[in-house]
Each structure stands twice: as C-alpha cells, then as structure tokens.
N, C-alpha and C positions, 0 to 999 in steps of 0.2 A: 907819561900818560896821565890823563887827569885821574884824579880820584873818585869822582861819581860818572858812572857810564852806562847807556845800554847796548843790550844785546845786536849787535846790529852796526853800532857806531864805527866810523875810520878810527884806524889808530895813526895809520902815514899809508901815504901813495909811493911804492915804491918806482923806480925811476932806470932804465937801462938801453942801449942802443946797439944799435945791428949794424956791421959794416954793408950790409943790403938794405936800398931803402924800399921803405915801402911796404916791411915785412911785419906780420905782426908776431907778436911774443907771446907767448902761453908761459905763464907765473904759478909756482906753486909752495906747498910748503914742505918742507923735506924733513928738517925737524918741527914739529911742534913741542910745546912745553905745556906746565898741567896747572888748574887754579887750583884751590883750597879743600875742591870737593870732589881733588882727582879728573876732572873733565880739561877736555881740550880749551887750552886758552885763547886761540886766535882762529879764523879763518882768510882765505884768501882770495880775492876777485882772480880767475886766472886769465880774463882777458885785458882788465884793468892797472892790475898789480896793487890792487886798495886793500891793506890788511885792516882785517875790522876785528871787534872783539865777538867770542863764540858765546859768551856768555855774561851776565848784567856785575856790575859792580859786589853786587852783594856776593858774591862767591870768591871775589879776590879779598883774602885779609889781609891789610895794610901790613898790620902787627904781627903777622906769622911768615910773608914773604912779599914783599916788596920789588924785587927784582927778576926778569924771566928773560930767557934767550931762546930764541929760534931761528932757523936757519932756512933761506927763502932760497930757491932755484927759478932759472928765467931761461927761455930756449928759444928757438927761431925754427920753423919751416927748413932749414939749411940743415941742423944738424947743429950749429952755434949753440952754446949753452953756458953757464957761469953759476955760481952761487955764493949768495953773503949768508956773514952771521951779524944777525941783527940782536941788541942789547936793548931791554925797554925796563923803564924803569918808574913805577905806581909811583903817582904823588899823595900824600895823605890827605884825606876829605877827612873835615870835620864836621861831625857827625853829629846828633844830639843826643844824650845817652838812652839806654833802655834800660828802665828797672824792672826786676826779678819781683819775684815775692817778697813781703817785709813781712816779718818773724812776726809768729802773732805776739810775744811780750812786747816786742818794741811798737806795735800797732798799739795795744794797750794803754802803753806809756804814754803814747803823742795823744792819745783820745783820752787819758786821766789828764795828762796837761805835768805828768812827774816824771819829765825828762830828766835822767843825771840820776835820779834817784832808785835803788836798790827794790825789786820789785819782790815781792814775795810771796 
C-alpha cells in the first residue's frame, strides 16, 4: 500500500468467478481491521470488489503499525460463496518533520547567538 493516501483511494480490485456465467457478485468485507485512531481501515465496493481506504493517510502510523489483514467474502445470486484473507502491507512515506515548541532557553540562546554555552 503506498504511504501517502486518501480517503476514498483503491487499494486493489479484488477478482473472482462463478461457474454461472453471466452472474453478478456481491463483495463484502467480513473482517475488517482498525487504523491508529481505532476507526475502520478499509471499505468495499460490493458490486465492484474495489477495496478503497476508509480513511486518509494521516491516521495510519507507519511507526506504530504497518501491517493489517482483512478478510473479504464474495457470493453469487446461486448461493455460491468463498472468502479470502487478504495481507496489506503500509509502505513508509517520507514525510517532512513537524516541530513542536522550542524551549524558551534554547529560543534565547539561537537569538543571543550563545549556542553551546551555559545559560544562566
């Protein structure tokens, strides 16, 4: 899975056949798994079988989980039915950092220009 995404994006078109042709499939998702903020990680086209993301990038942290599984079911009009487990796996976006507050001494410091030196 790429590492920058949004809400909305394919992740993969899932793919399956009916010994009846001509029949269409209704796709769902049986397990789903969770991002970072607790919420649902995927959705699923159920006439398509196009799993998309439920939610934007920023909610999957690289660095706290990277890998998710869910488990996809696919039926037919007939009663036919099957189910995979699907493995997906974040690739890491590089990102550019965010800085936080800087300490007001060390603010100080870089605006007295006495880096390194012992402030008092």
């Amino acid at each position: 899975m790429p590492g920058l995404f949004a809400a909305g994006d394919p992740v993969v078109t899932m793919t399956a056949w009916s010994p009846y042709p001509g029949i269409d499939l209704n796709w769902t998702i049986i397990t789903n798994d969770i991002n970072a903020l607790n919420q649902s990680a995927f959705t699923m086209d159920q006439d398509t079988g196009v799993l998309r993301f439920a939610v934007a990038s920023n909610t999957f942290l690289y660095n706290v989980r990277n890998r998710f599984s869910i488990v996809v079911g696919v039926s037919d009009e007939h009663g036919q039915n099957g189910s995979a487990s699907v493995d997906l796996n974040l690739a890491h976006a590089n990102q550019p950092p965010v800085w936080g507050t800087v300490a007001r001494m060390y603010a100080a410091a870089v605006t007295l220009g006495n880096i390194g030196s012992p402030l008092s």
